[in-house]
PLY file of the C-alpha trace (Angstrom):
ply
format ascii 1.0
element vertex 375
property float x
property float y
property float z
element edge 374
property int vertex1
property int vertex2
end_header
47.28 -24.96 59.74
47.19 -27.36 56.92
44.10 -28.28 57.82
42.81 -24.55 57.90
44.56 -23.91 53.94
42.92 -26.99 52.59
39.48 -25.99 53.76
40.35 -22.56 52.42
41.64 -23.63 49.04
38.47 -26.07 49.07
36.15 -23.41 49.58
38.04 -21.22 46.97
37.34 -24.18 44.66
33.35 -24.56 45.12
33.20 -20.76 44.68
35.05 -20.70 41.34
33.09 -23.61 40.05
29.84 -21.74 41.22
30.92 -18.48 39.14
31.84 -20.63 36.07
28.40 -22.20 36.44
26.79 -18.67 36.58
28.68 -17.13 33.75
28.03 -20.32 31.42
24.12 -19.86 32.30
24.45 -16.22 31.06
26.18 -17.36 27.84
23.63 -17.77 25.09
23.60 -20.43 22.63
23.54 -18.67 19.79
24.63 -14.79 20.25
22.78 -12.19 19.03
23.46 -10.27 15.78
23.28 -6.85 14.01
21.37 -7.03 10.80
23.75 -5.38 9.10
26.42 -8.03 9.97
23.96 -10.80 8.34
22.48 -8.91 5.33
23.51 -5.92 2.36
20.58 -3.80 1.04
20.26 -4.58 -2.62
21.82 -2.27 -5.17
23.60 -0.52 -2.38
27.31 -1.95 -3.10
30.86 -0.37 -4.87
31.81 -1.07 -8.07
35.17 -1.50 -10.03
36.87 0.82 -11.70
39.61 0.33 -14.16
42.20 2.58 -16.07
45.59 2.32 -17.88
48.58 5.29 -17.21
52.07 5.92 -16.96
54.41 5.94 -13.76
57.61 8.19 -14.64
60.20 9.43 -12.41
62.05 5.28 -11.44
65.39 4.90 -10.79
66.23 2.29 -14.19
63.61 -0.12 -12.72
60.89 0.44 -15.48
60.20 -1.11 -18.72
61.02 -1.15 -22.20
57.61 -2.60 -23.92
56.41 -1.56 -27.35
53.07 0.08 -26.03
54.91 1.99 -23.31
57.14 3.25 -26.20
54.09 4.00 -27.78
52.24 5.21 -24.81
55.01 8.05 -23.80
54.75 9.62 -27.78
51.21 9.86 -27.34
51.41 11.22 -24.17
54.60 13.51 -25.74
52.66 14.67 -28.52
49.60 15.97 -26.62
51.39 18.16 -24.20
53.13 19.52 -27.59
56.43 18.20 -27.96
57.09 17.42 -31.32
58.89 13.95 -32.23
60.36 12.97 -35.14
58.71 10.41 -37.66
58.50 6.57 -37.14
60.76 7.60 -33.51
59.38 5.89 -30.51
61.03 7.40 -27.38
62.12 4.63 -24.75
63.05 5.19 -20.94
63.86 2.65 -18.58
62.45 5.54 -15.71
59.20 4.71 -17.54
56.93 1.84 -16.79
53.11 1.29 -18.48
50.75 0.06 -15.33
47.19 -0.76 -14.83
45.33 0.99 -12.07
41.96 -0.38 -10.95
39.88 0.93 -7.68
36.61 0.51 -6.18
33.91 3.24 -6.33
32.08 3.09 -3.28
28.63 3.60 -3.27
26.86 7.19 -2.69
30.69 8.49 -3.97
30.12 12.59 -4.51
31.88 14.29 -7.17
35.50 15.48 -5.45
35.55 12.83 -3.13
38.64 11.16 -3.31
39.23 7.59 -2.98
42.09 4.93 -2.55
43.77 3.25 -5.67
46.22 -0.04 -6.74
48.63 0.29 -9.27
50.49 -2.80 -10.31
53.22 -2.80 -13.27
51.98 -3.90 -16.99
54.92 -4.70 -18.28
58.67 -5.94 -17.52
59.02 -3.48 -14.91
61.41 -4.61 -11.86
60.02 -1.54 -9.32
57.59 1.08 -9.00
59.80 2.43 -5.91
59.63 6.14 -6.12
57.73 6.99 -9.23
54.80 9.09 -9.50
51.55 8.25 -11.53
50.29 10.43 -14.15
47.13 11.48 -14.95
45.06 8.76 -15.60
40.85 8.38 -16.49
39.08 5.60 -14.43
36.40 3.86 -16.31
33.38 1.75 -15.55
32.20 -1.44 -17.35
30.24 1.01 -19.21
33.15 2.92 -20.73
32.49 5.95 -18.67
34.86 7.99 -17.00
33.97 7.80 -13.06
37.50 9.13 -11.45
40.36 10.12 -12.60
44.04 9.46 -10.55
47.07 10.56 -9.98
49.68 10.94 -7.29
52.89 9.36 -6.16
53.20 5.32 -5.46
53.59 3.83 -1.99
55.73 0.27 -2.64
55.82 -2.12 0.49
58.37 -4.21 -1.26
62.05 -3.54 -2.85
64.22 -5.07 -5.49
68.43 -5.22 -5.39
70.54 -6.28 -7.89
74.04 -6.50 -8.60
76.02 -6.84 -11.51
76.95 -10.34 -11.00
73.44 -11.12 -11.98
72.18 -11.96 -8.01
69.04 -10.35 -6.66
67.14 -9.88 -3.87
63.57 -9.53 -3.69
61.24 -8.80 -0.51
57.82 -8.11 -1.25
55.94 -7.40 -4.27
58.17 -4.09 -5.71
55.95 -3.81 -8.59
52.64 -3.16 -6.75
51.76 0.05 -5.52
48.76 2.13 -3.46
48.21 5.64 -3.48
45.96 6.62 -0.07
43.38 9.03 -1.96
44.87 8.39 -5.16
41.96 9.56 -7.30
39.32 12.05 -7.28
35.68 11.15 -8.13
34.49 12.99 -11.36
31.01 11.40 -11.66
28.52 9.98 -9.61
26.45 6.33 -9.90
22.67 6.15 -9.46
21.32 4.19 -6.91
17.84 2.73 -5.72
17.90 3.77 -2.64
15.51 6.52 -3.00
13.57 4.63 -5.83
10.49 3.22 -4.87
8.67 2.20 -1.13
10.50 -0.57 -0.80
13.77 -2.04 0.05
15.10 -5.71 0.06
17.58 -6.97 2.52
20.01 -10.01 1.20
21.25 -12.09 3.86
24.95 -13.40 2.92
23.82 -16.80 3.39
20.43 -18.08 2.90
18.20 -19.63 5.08
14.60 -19.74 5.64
14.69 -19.95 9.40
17.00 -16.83 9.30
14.71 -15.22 6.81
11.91 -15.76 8.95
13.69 -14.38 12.20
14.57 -11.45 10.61
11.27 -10.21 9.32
9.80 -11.14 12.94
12.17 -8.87 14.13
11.24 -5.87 12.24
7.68 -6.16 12.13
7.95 -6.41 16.23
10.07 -3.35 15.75
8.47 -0.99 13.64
4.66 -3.06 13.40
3.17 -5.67 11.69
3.29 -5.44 7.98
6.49 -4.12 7.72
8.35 -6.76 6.33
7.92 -10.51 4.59
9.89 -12.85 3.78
10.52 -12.86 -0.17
12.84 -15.98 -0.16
14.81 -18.05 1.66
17.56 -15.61 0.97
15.63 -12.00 1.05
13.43 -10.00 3.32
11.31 -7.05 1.33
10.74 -4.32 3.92
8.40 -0.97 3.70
10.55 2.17 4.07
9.21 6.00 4.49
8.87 7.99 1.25
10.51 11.03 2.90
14.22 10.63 1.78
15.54 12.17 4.91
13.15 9.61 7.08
14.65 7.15 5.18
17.84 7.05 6.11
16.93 7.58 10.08
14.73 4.32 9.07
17.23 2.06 7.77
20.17 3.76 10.41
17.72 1.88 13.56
17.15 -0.74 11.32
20.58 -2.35 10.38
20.81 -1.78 14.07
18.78 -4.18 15.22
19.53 -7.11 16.67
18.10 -10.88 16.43
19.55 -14.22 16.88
19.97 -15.91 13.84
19.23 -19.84 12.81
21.95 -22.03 13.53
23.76 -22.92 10.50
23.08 -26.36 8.58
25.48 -29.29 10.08
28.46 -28.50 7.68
32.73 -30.05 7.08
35.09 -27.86 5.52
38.04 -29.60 4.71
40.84 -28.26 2.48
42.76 -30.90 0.93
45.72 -29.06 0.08
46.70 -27.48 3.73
45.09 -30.48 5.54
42.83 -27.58 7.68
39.54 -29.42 8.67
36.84 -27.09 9.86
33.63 -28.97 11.46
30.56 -26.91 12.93
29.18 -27.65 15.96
25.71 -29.41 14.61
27.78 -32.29 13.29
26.43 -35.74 14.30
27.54 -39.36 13.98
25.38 -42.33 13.99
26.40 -45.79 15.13
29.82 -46.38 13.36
33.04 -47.87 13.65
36.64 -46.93 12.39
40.03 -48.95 12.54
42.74 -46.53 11.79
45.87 -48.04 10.86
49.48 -46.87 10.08
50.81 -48.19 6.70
54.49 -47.78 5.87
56.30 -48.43 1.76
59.96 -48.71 1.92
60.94 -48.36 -1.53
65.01 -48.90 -2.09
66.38 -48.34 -5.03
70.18 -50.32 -6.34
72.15 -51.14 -9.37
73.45 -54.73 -9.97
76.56 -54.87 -12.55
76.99 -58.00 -14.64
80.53 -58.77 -15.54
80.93 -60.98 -18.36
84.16 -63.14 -17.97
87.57 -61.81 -19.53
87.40 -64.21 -22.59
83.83 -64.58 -23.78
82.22 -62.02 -25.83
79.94 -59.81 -23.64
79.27 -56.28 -22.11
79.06 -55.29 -19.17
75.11 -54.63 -18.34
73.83 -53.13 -15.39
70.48 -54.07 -13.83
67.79 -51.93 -11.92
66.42 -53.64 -9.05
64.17 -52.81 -6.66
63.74 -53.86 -2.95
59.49 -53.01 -1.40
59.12 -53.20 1.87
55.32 -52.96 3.30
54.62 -52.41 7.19
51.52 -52.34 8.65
50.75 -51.12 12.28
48.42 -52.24 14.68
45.03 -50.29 13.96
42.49 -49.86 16.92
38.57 -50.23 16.32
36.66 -46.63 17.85
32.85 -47.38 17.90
30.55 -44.63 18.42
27.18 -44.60 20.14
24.35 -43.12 17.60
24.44 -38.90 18.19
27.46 -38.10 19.55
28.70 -34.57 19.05
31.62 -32.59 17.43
33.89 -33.06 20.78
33.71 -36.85 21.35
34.58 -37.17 17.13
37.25 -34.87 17.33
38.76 -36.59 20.92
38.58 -40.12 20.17
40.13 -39.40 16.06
42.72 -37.42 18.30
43.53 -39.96 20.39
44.06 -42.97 18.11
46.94 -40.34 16.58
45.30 -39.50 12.98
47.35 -36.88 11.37
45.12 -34.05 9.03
45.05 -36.09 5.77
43.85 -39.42 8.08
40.91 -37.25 9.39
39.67 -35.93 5.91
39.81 -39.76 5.00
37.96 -40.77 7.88
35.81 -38.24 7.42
34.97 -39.31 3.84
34.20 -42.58 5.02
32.26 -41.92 7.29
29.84 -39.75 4.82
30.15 -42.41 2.27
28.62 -44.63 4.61
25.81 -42.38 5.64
27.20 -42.14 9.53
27.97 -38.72 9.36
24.75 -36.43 9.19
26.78 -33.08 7.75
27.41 -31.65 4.37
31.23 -32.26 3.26
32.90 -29.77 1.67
36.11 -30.28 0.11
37.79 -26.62 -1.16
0 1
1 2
2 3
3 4
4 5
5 6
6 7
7 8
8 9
9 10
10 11
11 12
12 13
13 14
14 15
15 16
16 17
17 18
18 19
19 20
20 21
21 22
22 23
23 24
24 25
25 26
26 27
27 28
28 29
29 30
30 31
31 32
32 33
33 34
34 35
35 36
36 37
37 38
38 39
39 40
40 41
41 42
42 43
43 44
44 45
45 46
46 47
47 48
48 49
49 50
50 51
51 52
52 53
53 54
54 55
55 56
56 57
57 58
58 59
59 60
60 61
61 62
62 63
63 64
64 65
65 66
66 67
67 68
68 69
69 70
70 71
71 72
72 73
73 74
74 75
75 76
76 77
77 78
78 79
79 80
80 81
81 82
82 83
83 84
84 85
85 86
86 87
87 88
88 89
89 90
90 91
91 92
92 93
93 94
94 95
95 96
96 97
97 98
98 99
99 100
100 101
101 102
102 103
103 104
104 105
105 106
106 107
107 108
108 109
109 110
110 111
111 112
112 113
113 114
114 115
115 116
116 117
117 118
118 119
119 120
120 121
121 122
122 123
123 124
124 125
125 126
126 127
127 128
128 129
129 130
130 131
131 132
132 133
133 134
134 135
135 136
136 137
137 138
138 139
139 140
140 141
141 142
142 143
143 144
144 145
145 146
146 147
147 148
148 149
149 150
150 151
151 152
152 153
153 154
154 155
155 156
156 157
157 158
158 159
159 160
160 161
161 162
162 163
163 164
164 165
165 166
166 167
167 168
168 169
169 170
170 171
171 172
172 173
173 174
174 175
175 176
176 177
177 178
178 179
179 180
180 181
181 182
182 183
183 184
184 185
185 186
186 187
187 188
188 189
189 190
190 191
191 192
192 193
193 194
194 195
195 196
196 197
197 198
198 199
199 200
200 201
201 202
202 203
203 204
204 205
205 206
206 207
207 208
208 209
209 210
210 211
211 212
212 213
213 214
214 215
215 216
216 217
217 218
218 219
219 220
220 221
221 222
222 223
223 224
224 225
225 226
226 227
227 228
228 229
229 230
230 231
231 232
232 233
233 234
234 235
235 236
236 237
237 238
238 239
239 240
240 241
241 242
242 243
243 244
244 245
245 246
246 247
247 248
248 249
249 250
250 251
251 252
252 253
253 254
254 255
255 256
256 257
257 258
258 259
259 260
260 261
261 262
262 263
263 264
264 265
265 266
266 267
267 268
268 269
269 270
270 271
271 272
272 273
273 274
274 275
275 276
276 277
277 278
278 279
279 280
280 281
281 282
282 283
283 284
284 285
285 286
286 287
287 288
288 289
289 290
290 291
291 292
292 293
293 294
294 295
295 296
296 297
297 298
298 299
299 300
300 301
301 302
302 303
303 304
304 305
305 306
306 307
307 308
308 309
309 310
310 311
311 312
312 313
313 314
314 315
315 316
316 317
317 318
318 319
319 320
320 321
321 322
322 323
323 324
324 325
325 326
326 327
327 328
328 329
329 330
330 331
331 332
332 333
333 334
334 335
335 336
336 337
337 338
338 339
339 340
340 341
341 342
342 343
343 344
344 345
345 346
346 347
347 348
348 349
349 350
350 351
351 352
352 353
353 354
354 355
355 356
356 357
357 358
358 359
359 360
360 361
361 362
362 363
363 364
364 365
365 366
366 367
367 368
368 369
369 370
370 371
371 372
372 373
373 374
């Protein structure tokens, strides 16, 4: 019977290792991607949209500025309520905010869109207040949308009169879900001209060249070139309505892109090391080390004696101590890959900062064939 379950689980074995062999013959190198995962039509994007209001209606929380002072008898005296001279009203249910939004692109007049609000002033909450009417504006001073509605806080503020707080969250940031409604429309070049160009969001002339391949097999030869490294002109129909049935099959297309340059990201101040998988090392050789500093701090009084004419004085002195542990030399054959760098920096027990260090060196010496990027 034993005998019977071992050939069994042996047989089980061979099987499995034949289906992982299969599936990892079926796995492509490099998988195949949508062109509109890789590259934005130019001139078809959102843009910002910026405007300055009121939120009234907060239980104490708001603020007590000058220009929301000022902003609330402005506000008074256009919907006709008289207020004395040189009186500036104040209400701590009151706070001045900033809202700012993006306008997405083909936005029709009435659609309504999705807004921040975030607190100008001294303001401790936005917690249940509502947003008055407030103009959007462009960079060009134009009124695009215009917003108003109540807030939606994620965070909260409590106080007590001891002075002690609590704060989760950001209390004086807001979002109103369809917050604003679009009052005027932006032009685009989308129906300008016979032409469109198609950005990739990272350049690359073997990309570029892919791409353009890819459409011209698609829709026949002549229908795109490569402009750049980074942009791919491409012939669309006159007809507006063909158009868009154009550019719907082709963003849909797919195409295997180039393999991205040998690249190290390595961010300094969270220690994260990133390294892509075309990263090579020529013949090299590291000794990793551990190095400890004992520093110990004392104080040393000196007493003068009970009849002489002294002070007491007391020293500083210090106390360095300076370990080092036994390092161990890794050399490396010429063109090994990511996973024999990573295992044998692993196993000699580098922590993150060691392996940027290493890292460094090795690119300093002109072993490591990748870019280094330090963030």
């Amino acid at each position: 019977m034993n005998w019977k379950a071992a050939m069994n689980n042996k047989n089980r074995l061979i099987n499995l290792l034949l289906l992982m062999i299969l599936l990892g013959a079926t796995v492509p190198i490099s998988a195949l991607e949508r062109i509109k995962d890789v590259a934005a039509i130019d001139g078809i994007r959102s843009n910002p949209i910026i405007g300055y209001g009121l939120v009234v209606g907060l239980d104490g929380t708001g603020d007590s500025a000058a220009f929301t002072g000022q902003s609330l008898g402005n506000m008074l005296k256009r919907l006709g309520v008289a207020l004395p001279n040189g009186v500036t009203p104040k209400s701590k249910n009151v706070a001045a905010v900033v809202i700012h939004a993006d306008l997405p692109p083909f936005a029709a007049i009435g659609q309504r869109i999705d807004i921040t609000v975030s607190a100008l002033g001294s303001a401790k909450s936005l917690r249940g207040g509502s947003l008055l009417m407030t103009p959007l504006k462009g960079i060009d001073n134009n009124v695009y949308a215009v917003a108003q509605g109540n807030l939606i806080v994620g965070g909260f503020s409590v106080a007590g009169r001891d002075g002690s707080s609590i704060v989760n969250g950001i209390p004086t940031v807001a979002r109103i879900p369809d917050g604003a409604a679009v009052e005027r429309t932006l032009g685009s070049p989308f129906g300008d001209g016979q032409q469109l160009t198609l950005s990739l969001h990272r350049a690359d002339f073997t990309t570029a060249e892919r791409l353009s391949s890819t459409i011209n097999e698609t829709f026949g030869k002549g229908t795109a070139h490569s402009v750049n490294g980074g942009s791919v002109a491409v012939s669309v129909p006159f007809d507006p309505a063909h158009r868009v049935t154009f550019v719907s099959i082709l963003e849909n297309l797919e195409f295997q892109p180039a393999e991205s340059a040998a690249r190290i990201v390595v961010n300094a101040r969270t220690g994260t090391v990133v390294i892509g998988r075309s990263v090579k090392v020529t013949s090299a050789a590291i000794s990793h080390g551990g190095l400890s500093v004992t520093i110990t701090e004392s104080v040393d009084v000196s007493q003068p004696n009970p009849l002489a004419d002294g002070d007491t004085v007391a020293t500083l002195k210090s106390d360095v101590q300076v370990r080092a542990g036994s390092g161990r030399m890794l050399l490396f054959e010429p063109g090994i890959d990511l996973a024999d760098l990573v295992g044998a920096i692993n196993r000699i027990g580098a922590a993150p900062d060691d392996l940027i260090a290493i890292l460094q060196a090795l690119r300093e010496s002109g072993a490591l064939r990748a870019k280094l990027v330090v963030i």
